[in-house]
ROMIPA-386219 format. One record per residue (C-alpha): residue number from 0; residue in one letter; x, y, z; chain. Coordinates in Angstrom, 2 decimals, padded with zeros to 5 digits. Layout:
! residues N
<node num="NUM" residu="A" xx="X" yy="Y" zz="Z" chaine="A"/>
...
! end
This chain:
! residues 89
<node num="0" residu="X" xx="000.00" yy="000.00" zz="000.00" chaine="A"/>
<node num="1" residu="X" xx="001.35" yy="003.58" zz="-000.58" chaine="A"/>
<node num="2" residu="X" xx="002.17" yy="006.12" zz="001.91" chaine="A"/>
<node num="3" residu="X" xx="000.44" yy="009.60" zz="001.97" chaine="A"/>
<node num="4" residu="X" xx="001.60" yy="012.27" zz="003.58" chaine="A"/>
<node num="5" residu="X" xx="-001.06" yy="014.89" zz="004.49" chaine="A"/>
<node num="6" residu="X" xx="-000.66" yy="018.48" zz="006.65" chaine="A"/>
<node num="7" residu="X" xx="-003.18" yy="019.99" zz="008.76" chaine="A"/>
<node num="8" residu="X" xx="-003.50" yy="024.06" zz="009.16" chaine="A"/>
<node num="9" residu="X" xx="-001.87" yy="023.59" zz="012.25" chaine="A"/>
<node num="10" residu="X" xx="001.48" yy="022.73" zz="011.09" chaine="A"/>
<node num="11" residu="X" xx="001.57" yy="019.12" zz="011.99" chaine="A"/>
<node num="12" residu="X" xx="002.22" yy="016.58" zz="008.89" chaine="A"/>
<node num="13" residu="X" xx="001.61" yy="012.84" zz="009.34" chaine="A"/>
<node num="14" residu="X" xx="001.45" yy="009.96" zz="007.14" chaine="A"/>
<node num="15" residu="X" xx="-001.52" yy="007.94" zz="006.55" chaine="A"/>
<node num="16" residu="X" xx="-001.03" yy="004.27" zz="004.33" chaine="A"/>
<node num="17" residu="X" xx="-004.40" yy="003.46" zz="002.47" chaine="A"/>
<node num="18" residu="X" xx="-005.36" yy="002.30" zz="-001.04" chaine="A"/>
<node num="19" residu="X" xx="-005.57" yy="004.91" zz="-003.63" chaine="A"/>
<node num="20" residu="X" xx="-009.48" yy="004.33" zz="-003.60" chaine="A"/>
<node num="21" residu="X" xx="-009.82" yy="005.08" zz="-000.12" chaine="A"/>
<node num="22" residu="X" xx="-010.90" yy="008.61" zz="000.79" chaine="A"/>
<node num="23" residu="X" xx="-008.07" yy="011.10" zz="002.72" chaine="A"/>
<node num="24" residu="X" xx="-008.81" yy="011.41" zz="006.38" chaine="A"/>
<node num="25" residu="X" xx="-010.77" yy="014.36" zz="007.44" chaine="A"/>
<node num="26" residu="X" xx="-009.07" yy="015.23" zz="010.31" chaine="A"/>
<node num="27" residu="X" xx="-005.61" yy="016.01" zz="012.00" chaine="A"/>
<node num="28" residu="X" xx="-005.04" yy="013.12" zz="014.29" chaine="A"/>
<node num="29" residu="X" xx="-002.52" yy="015.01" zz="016.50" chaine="A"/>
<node num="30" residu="X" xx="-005.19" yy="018.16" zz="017.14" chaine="A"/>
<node num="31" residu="X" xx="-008.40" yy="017.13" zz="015.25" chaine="A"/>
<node num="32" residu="X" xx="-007.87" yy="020.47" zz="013.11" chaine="A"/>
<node num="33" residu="X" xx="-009.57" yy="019.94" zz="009.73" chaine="A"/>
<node num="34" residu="X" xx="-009.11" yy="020.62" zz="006.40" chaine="A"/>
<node num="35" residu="X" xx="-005.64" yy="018.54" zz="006.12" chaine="A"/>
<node num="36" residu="X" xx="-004.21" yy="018.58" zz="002.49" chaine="A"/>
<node num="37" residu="X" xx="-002.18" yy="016.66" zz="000.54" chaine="A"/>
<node num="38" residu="X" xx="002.11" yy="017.05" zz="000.59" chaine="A"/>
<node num="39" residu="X" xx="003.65" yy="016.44" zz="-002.79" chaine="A"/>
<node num="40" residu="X" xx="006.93" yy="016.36" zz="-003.34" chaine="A"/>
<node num="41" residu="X" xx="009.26" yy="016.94" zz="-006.52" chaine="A"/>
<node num="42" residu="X" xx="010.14" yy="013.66" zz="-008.04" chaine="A"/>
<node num="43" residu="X" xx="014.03" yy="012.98" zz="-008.80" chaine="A"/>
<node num="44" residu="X" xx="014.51" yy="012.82" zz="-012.52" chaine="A"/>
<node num="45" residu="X" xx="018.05" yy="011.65" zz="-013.48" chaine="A"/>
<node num="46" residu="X" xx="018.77" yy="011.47" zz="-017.63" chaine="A"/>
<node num="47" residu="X" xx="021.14" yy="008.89" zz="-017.80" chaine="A"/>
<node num="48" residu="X" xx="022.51" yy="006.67" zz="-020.91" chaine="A"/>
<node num="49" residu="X" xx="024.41" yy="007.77" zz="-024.47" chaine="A"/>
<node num="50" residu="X" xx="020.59" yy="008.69" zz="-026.47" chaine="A"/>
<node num="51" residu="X" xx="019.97" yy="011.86" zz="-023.84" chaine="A"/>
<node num="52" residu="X" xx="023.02" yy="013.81" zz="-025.36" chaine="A"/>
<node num="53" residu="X" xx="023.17" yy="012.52" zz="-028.71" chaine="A"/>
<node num="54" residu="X" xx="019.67" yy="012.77" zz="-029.49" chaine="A"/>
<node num="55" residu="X" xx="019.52" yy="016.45" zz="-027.76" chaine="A"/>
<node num="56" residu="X" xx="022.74" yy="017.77" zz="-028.81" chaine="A"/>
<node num="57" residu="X" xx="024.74" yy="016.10" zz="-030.81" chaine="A"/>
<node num="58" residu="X" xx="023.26" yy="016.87" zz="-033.77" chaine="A"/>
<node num="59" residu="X" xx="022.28" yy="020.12" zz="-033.74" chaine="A"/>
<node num="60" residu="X" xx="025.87" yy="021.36" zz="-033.98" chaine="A"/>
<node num="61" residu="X" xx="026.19" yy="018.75" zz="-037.36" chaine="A"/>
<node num="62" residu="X" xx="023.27" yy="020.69" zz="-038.43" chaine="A"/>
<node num="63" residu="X" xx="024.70" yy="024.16" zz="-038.29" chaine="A"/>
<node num="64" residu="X" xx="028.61" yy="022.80" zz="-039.38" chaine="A"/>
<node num="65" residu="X" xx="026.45" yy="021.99" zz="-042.67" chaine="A"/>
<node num="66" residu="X" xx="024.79" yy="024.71" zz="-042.99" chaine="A"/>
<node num="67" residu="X" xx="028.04" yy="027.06" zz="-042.69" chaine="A"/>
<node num="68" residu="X" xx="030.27" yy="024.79" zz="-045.54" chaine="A"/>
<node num="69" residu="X" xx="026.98" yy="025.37" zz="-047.52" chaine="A"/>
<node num="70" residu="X" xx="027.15" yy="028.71" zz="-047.34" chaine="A"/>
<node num="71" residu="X" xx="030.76" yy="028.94" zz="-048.03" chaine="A"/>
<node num="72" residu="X" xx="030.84" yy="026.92" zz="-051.16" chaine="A"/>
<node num="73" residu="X" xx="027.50" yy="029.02" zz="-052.50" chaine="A"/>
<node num="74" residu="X" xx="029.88" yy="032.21" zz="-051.69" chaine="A"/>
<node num="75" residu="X" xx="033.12" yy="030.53" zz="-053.81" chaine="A"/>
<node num="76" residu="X" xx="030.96" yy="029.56" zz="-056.61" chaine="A"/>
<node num="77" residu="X" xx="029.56" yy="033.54" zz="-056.76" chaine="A"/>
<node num="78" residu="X" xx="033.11" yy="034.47" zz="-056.76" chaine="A"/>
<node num="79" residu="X" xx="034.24" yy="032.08" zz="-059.46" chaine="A"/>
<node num="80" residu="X" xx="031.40" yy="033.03" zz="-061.63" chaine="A"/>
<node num="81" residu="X" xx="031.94" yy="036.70" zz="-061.05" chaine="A"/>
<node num="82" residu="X" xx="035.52" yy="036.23" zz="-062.18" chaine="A"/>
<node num="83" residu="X" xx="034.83" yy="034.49" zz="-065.49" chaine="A"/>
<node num="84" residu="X" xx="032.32" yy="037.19" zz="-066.24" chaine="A"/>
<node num="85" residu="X" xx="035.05" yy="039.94" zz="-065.75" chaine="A"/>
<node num="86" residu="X" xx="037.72" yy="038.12" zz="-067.67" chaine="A"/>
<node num="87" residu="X" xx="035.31" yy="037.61" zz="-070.57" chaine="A"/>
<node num="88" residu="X" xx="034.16" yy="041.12" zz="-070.53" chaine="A"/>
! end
């Protein structure tokens, strides 16, 4: 069975094991103070393993390396064809 933790207005937390389909208990059972609400807590996530990074980052940086030697050969080919005009001319 899982573990609840619940707090009452009163400052006093307590934990309370029941099924999820039972109902939360109504009352503080330190001071009877009522309503007592739920404590969640953040849950630990830990990306482990080779496919986090490689997935993520990896290839994003291939993406823009081809994009820049793309962009360089367009710019030598302008060049080239620029010169041929002028030597023709």
């Amino acid at each position: 069975m899982p573990t609840y933790e619940y707090k009452c207005p009163n400052g006093h937390v307590f934990e309370v094991f029941k099924r999820i389909s039972e109902p939360a208990p109504e009352k503080c059972p330190v001071c009877d103070a009522s309503p007592v609400e739920t404590v969640l807590y953040p849950v630990p996530v830990h990306f482990r393993g080779s496919g986090f990074y490689s997935t993520d980052y990896g290839r994003g940086r291939g993406k823009k390396e081809q994009a820049k030697d793309t962009s360089d050969t367009e710019k030598k080919s302008d060049t080239s064809t620029s010169e041929k005009k002028a030597a023709e001319a």
